[in-house]
C-alpha positions as CSV (number, residue, x, y, z in Angstrom):
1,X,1.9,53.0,-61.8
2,X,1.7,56.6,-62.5
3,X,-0.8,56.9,-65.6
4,X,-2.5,59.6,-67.9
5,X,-6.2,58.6,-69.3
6,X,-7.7,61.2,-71.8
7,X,-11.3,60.9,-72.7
8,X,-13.7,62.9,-74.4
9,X,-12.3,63.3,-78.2
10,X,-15.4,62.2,-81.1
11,X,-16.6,64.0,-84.1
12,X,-17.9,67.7,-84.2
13,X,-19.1,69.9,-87.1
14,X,-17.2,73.3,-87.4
15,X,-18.4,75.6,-85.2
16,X,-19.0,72.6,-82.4
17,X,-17.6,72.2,-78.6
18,X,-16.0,69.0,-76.8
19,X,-15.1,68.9,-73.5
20,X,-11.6,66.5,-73.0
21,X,-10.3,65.0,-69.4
22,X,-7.3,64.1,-68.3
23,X,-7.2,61.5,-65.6
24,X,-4.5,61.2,-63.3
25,X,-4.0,58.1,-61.9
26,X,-1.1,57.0,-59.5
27,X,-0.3,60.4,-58.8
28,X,-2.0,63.4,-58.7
29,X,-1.3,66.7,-60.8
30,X,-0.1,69.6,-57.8
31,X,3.6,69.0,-58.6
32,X,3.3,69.3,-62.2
33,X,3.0,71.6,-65.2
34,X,0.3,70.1,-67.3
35,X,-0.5,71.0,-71.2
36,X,-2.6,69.3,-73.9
37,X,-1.2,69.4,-77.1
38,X,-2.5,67.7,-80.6
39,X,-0.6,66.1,-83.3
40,X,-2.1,66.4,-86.8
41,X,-1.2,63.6,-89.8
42,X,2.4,64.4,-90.9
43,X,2.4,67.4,-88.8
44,X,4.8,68.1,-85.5
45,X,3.1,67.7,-82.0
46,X,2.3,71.3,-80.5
47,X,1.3,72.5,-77.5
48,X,-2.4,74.3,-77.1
49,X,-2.8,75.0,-73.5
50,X,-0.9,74.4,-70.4
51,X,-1.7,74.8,-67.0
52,X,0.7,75.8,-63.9
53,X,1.1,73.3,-60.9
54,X,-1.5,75.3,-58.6
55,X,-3.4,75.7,-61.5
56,X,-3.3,79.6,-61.2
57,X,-1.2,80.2,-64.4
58,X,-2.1,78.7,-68.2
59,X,-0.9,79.4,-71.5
60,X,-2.3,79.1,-75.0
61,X,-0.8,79.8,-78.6
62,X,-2.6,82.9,-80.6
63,X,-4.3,79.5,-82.6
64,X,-6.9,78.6,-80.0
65,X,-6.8,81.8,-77.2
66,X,-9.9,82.7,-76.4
67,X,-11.8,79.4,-78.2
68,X,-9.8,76.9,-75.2
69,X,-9.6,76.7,-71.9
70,X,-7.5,74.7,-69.7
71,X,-8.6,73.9,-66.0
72,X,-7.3,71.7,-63.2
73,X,-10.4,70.4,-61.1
74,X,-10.0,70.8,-57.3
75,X,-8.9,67.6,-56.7
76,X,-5.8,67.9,-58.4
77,X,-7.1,64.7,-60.3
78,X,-8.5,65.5,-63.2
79,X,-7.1,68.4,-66.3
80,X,-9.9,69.2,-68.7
81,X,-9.8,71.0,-71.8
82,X,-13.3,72.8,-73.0
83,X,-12.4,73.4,-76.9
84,X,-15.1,76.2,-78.2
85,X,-15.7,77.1,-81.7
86,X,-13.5,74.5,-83.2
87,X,-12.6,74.3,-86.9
88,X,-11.3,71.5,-89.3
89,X,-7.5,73.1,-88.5
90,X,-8.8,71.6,-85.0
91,X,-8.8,68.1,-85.9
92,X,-5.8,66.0,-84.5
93,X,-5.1,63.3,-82.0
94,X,-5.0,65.2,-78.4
95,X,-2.6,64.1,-76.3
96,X,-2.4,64.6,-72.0
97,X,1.4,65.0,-71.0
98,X,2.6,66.0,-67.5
99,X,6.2,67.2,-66.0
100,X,7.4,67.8,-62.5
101,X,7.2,71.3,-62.1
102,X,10.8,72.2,-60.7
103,X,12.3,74.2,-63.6
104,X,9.4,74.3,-66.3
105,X,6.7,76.9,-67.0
106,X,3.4,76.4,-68.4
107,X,4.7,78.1,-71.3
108,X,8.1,76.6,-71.7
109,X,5.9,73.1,-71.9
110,X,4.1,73.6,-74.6
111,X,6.5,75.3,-76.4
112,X,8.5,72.0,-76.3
113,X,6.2,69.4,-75.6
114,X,9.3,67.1,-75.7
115,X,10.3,68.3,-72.3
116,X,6.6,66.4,-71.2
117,X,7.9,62.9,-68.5
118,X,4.5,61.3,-68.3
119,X,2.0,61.0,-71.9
120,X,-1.3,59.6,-72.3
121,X,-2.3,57.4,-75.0
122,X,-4.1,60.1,-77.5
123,X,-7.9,61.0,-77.8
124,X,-8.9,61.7,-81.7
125,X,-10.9,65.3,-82.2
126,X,-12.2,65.3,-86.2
127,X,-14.2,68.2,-87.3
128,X,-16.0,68.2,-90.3
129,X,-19.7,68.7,-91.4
């Protein structure tokens, strides 16, 4: 059963760091575009940082470049996303979706995280002091 597991989403102050994983799990992630993207009460999902299939080309909106950082480990099992400096604007439920990367960029995906085949269940960030 092909399967996404995120992990790693709690409460921060502003300012704070969290580290979230993405665990593959029937399949592994060379063949696909991953992104992470967050969906915020009553707000559209959004892409914040995609990653290519060889892991050699990512993506991020002007909101978190330079404060995120997408990787994919060696493995080709795991996607992390390091989130630095985070603010309350931060705070939403952080999803892991993948797609086969045939036709897709790293960028197309986040810009329309509907295009995303494979979603895992959601990891909550909150920041607040």
């Amino acid at each position: 059963q092909l399967q996404l597991t995120e992990s790693g989403g709690g409460r921060v102050q502003p300012g704070g760091s969290l580290r979230l994983s993405c665990v593959f799990s029937g399949f592994t992630s060379d063949n696909y575009i991953v992104g992470w993207f967050r969906q915020a009460p009553g707000k559209e999902r959004e892409g914040v940082a995609c990653i290519s299939k060889g892991g050699g080309t990512t993506w991020y909106p002007d909101s978190v470049k330079g404060r995120f950082t997408i990787a994919k480990d060696n493995a080709k099992i795991t996607v992390t996303l390091q989130m630095n400096n985070l603010s309350p604007e931060d705070a939403a439920v952080y999803y892991c979706g993948a797609q086969r990367g045939v036709f897709i960029t790293a960028q197309a995906l986040c810009s329309n995280p509907g295009r995303a085949t494979y979603w895992g269940q959601g990891t909550q960030v909150t920041v607040s002091s």
